[in-house]
Structures are given as structure tokens and as C-alpha cells.
PyMOL commands that place a pseudoatom at each C-alpha (Angstrom):
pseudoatom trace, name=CA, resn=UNK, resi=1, chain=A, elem=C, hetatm=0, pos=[4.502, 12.022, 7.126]
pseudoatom trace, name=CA, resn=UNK, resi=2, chain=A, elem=C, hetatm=0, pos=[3.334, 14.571, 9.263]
pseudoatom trace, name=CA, resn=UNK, resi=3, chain=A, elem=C, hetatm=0, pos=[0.010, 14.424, 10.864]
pseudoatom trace, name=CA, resn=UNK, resi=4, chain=A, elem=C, hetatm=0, pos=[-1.936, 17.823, 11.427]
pseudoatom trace, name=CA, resn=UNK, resi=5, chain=A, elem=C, hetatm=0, pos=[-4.512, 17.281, 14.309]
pseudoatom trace, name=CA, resn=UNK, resi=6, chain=A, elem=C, hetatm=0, pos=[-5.362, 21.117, 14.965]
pseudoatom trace, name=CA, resn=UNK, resi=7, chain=A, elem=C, hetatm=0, pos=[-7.829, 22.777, 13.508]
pseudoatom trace, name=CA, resn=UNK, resi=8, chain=A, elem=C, hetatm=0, pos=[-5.716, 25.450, 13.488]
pseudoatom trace, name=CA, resn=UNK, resi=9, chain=A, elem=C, hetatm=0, pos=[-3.400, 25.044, 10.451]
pseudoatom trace, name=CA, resn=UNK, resi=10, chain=A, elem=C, hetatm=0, pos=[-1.211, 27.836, 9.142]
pseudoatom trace, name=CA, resn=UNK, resi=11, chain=A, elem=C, hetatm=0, pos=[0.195, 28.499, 5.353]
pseudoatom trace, name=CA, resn=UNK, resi=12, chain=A, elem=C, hetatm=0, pos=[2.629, 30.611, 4.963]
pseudoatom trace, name=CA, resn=UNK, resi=13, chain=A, elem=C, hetatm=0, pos=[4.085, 31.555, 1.481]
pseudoatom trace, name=CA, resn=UNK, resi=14, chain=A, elem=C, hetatm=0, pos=[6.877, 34.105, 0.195]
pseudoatom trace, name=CA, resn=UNK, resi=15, chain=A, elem=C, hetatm=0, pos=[9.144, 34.739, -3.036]
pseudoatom trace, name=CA, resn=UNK, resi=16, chain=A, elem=C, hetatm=0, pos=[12.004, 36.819, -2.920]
pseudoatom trace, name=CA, resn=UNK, resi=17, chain=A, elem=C, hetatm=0, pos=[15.126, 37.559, -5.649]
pseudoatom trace, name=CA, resn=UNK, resi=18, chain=A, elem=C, hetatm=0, pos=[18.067, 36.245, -3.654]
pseudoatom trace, name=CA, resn=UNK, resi=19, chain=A, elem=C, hetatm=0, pos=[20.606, 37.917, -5.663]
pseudoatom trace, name=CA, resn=UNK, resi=20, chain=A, elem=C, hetatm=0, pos=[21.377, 39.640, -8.535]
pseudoatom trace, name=CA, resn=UNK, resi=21, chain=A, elem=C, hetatm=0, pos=[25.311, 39.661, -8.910]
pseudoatom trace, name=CA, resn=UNK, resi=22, chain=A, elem=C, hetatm=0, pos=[25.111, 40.278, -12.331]
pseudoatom trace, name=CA, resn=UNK, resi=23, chain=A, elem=C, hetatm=0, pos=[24.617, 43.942, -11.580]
pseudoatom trace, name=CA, resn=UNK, resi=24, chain=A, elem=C, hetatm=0, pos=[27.884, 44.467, -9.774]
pseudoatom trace, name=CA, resn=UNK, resi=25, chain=A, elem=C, hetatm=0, pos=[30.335, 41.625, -10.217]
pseudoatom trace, name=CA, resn=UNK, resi=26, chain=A, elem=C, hetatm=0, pos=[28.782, 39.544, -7.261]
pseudoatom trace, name=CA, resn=UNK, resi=27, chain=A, elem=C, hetatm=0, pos=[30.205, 35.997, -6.525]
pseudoatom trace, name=CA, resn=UNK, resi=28, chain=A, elem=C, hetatm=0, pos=[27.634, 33.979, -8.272]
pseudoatom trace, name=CA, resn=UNK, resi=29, chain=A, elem=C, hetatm=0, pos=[28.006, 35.673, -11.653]
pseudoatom trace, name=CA, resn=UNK, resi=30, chain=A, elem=C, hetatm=0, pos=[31.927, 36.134, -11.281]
pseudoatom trace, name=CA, resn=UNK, resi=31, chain=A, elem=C, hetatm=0, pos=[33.437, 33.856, -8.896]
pseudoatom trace, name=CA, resn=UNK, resi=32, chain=A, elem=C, hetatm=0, pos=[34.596, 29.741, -9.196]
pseudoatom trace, name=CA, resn=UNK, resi=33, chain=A, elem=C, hetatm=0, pos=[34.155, 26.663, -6.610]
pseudoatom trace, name=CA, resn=UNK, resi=34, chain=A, elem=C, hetatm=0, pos=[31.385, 26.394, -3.671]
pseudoatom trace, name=CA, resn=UNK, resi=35, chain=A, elem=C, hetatm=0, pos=[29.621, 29.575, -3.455]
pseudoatom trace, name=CA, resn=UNK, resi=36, chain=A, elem=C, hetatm=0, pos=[26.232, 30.002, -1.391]
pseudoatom trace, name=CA, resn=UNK, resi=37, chain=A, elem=C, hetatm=0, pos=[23.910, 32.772, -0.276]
pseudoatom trace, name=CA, resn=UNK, resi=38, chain=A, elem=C, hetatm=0, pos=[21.841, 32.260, 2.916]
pseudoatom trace, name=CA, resn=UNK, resi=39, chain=A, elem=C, hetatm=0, pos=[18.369, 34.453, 3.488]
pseudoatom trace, name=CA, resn=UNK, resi=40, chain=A, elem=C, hetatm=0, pos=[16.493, 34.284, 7.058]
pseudoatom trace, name=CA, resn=UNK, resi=41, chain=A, elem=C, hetatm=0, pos=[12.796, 33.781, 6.580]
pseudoatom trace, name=CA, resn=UNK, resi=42, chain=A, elem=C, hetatm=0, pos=[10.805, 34.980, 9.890]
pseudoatom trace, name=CA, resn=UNK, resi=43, chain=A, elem=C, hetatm=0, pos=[7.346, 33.824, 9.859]
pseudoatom trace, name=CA, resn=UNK, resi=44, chain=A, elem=C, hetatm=0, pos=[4.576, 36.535, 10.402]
pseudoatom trace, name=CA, resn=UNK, resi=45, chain=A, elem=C, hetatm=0, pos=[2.917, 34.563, 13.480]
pseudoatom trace, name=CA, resn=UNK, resi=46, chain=A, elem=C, hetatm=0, pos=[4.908, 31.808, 15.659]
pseudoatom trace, name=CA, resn=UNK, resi=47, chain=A, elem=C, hetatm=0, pos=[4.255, 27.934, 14.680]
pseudoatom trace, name=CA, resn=UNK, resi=48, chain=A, elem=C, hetatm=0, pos=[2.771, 25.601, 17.545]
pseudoatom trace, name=CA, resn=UNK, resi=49, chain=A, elem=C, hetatm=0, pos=[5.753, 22.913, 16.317]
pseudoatom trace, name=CA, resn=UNK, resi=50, chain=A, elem=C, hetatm=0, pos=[8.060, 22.758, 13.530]
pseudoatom trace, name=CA, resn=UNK, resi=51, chain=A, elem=C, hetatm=0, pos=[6.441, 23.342, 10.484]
pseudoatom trace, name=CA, resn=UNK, resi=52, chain=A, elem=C, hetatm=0, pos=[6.925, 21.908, 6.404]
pseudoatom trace, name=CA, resn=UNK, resi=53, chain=A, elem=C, hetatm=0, pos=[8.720, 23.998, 4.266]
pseudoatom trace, name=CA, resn=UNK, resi=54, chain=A, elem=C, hetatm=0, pos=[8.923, 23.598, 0.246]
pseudoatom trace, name=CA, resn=UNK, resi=55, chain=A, elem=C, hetatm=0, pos=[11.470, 25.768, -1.160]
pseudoatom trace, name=CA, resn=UNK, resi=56, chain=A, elem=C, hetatm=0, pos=[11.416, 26.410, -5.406]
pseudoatom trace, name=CA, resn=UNK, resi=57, chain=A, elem=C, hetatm=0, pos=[13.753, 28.032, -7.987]
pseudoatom trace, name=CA, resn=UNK, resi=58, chain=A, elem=C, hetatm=0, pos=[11.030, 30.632, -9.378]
pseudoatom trace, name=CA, resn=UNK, resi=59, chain=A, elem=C, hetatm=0, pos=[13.392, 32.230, -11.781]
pseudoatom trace, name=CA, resn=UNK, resi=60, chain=A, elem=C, hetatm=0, pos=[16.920, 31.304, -12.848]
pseudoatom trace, name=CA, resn=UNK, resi=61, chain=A, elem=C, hetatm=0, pos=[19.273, 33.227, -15.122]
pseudoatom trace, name=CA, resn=UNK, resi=62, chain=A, elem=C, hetatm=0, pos=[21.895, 31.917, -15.603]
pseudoatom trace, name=CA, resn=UNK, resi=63, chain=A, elem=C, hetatm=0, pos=[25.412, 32.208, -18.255]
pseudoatom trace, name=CA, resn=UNK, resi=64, chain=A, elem=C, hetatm=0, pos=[25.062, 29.378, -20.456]
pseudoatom trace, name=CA, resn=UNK, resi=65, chain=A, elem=C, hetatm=0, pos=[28.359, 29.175, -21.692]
pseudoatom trace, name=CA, resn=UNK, resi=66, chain=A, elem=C, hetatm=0, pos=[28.826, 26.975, -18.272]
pseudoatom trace, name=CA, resn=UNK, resi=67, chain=A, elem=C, hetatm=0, pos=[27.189, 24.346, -16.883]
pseudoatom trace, name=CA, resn=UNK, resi=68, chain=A, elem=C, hetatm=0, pos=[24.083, 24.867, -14.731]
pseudoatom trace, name=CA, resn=UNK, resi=69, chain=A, elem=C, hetatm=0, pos=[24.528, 23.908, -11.542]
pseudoatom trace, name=CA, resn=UNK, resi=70, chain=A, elem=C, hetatm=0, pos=[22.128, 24.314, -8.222]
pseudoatom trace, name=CA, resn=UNK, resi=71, chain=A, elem=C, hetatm=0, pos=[20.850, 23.083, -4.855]
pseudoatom trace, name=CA, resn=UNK, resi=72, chain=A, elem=C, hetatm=0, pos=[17.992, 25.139, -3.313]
pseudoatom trace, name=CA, resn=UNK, resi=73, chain=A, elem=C, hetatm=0, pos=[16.908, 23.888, 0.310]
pseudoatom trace, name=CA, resn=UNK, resi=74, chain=A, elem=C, hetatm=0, pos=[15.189, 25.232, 3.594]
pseudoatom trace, name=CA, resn=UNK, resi=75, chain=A, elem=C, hetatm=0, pos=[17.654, 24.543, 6.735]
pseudoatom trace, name=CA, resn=UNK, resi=76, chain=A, elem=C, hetatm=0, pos=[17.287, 25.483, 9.922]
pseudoatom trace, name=CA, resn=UNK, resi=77, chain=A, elem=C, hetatm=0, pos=[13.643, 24.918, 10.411]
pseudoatom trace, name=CA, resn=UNK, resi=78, chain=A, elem=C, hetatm=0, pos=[12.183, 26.182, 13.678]
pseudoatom trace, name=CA, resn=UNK, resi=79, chain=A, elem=C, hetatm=0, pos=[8.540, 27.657, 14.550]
pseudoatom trace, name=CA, resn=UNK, resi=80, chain=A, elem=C, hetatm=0, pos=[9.114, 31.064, 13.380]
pseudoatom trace, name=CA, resn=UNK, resi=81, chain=A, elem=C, hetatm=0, pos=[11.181, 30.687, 10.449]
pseudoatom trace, name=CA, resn=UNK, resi=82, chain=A, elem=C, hetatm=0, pos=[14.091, 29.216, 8.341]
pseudoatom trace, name=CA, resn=UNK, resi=83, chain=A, elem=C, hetatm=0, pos=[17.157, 29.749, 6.117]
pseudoatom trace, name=CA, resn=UNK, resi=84, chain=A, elem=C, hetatm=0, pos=[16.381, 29.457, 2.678]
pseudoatom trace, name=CA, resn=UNK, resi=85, chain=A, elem=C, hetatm=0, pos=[19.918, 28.384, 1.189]
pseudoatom trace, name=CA, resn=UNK, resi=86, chain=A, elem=C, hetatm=0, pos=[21.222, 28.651, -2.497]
pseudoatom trace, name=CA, resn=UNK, resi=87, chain=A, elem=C, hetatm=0, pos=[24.120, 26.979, -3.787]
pseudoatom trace, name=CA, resn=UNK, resi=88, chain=A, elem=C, hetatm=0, pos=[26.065, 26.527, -6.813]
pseudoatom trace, name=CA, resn=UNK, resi=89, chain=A, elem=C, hetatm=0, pos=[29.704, 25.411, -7.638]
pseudoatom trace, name=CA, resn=UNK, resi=90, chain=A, elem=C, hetatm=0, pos=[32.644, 25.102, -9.860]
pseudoatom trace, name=CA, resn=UNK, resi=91, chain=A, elem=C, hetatm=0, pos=[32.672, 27.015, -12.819]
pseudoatom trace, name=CA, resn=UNK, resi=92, chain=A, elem=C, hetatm=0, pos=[28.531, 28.107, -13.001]
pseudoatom trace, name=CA, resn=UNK, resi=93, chain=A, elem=C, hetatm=0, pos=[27.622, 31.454, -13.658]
pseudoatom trace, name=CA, resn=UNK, resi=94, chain=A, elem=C, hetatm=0, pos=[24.519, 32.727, -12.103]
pseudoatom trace, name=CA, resn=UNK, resi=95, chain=A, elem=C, hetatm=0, pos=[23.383, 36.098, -12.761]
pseudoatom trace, name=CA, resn=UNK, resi=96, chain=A, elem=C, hetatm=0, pos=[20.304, 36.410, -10.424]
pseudoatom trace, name=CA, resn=UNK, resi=97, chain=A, elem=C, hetatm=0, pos=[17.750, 33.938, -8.387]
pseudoatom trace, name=CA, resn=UNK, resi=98, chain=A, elem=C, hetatm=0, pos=[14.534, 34.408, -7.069]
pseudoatom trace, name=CA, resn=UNK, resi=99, chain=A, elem=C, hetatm=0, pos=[12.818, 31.551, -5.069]
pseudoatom trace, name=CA, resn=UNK, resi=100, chain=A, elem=C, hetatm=0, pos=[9.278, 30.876, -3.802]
pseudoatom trace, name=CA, resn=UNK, resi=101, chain=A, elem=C, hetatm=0, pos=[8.347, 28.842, -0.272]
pseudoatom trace, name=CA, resn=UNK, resi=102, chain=A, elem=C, hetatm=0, pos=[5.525, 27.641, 1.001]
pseudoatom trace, name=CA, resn=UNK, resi=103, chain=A, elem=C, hetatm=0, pos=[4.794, 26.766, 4.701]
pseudoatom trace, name=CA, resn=UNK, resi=104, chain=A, elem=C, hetatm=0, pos=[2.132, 24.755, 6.532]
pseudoatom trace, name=CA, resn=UNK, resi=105, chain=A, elem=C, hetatm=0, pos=[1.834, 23.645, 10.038]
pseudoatom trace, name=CA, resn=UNK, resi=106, chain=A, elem=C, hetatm=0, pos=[-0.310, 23.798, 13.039]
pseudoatom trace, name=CA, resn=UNK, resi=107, chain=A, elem=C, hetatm=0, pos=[-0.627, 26.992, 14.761]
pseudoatom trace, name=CA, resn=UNK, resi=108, chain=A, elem=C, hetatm=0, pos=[-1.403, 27.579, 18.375]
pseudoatom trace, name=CA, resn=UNK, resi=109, chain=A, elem=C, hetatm=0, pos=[-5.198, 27.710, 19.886]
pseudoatom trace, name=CA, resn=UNK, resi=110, chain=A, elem=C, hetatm=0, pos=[-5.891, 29.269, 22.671]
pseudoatom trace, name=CA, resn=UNK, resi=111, chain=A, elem=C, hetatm=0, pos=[-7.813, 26.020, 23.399]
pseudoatom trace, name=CA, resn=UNK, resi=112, chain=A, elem=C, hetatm=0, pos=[-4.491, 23.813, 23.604]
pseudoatom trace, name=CA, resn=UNK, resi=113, chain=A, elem=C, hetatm=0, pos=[-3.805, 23.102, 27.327]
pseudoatom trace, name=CA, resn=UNK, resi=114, chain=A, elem=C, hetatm=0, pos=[0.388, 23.326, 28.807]
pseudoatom trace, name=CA, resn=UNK, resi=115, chain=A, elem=C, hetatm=0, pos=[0.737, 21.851, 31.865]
pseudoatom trace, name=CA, resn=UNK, resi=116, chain=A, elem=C, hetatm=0, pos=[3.763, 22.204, 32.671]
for i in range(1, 116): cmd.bond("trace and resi %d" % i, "trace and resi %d" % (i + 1))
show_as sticks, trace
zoom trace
């Protein structure tokens, strides 16, 4: 568990369609195996530490003459942003993706003291 002790707590939410490679033959709608597509999320303000991100599928289309397979995840968490990751493997077809986040974490105050 993280504990927030500052006042000063930021949210921070987003959606975005990852991909659509339905429209022109992309690798999730026409290739086989591990396939993933990365997308760099800056924050909009700077985090005072590491902040907790919730990443969601918030729509999915997706061939189902295969099996439907996914992973969605946040990696690479710093203060001013992360990669929001989508995977999928073997024979799934995906035609397009778009995922939601949600941040929260404490923010800086012009209060906080840095001694050194």
C-alpha cells in the first residue's frame, strides 16, 4: 500500500485508441506469435514520487474466429509518465484497442523542504 501524506494529491486520467490495424493490414489484425505496441504517456505536471497507475481495455475488437488473447499493463513508471503496453500472441486477431488510465500520487508543494 501506498501512503499519501501530502495534501497535495494529483489524478491524472487519459484514454487513447492504441491501434487500429484493421485499417491497413497492421500486425495485430494480420500477423502470428508475440506482438506488442508500446505508447509513452507524459504527465501534464511532474509527480513529487512515483505515482499509481491503473491501466484498462476500454474497447476491444477483436476477430473471433481466434482466440482472444491480451495483457494490458503500465511499465516504466516514473514521475512524469509511463509506457502503457499492449500485448497479444499466437494466432489472435485484433483489429483495434483503445485503453483508459488513471493516475494518483502526491504532487509537489512549494511548502516541502530539500535539504540537500
Amino acid at each position: 500500500m501506498q501512503r499519501l501524506t501530502s495534501n497535495n494529491i494529483g489524478i491524472t486520467q487519459g484514454s487513447r485508441v492504441l491501434f487500429s490495424d484493421y485499417i491497413d493490414g497492421g500486425p495485430m489484425w494480420t500477423g502470428t506469435g508475440p506482438r506488442e505496441h508500446r505508447f509513452s504517456v507524459e504527465f501534464a505536471e511532474t509527480y513529487a514520487a512515483v505515482p499509481n497507475v491503473m491501466v484498462s481495455i476500454a474497447m476491444w475488437d477483436s476477430d473471433t474466429k481466434t482466440n482472444q488473447r491480451m495483457d494490458i499493463s503500465a511499465e516504466n513508471i516514473t514521475e512524469t509518465g509511463f509506457d502503457l503496453v499492449y500485448r497479444t500472441w499466437a494466432d489472435s486477431r485484433v483489429a483495434r484497442v483503445r485503453a483508459n488510465w488513471m493516475v494518483i500520487g502526491p504532487l509537489p508543494n512549494q511548502d516541502d523542504w530539500e535539504l540537500y
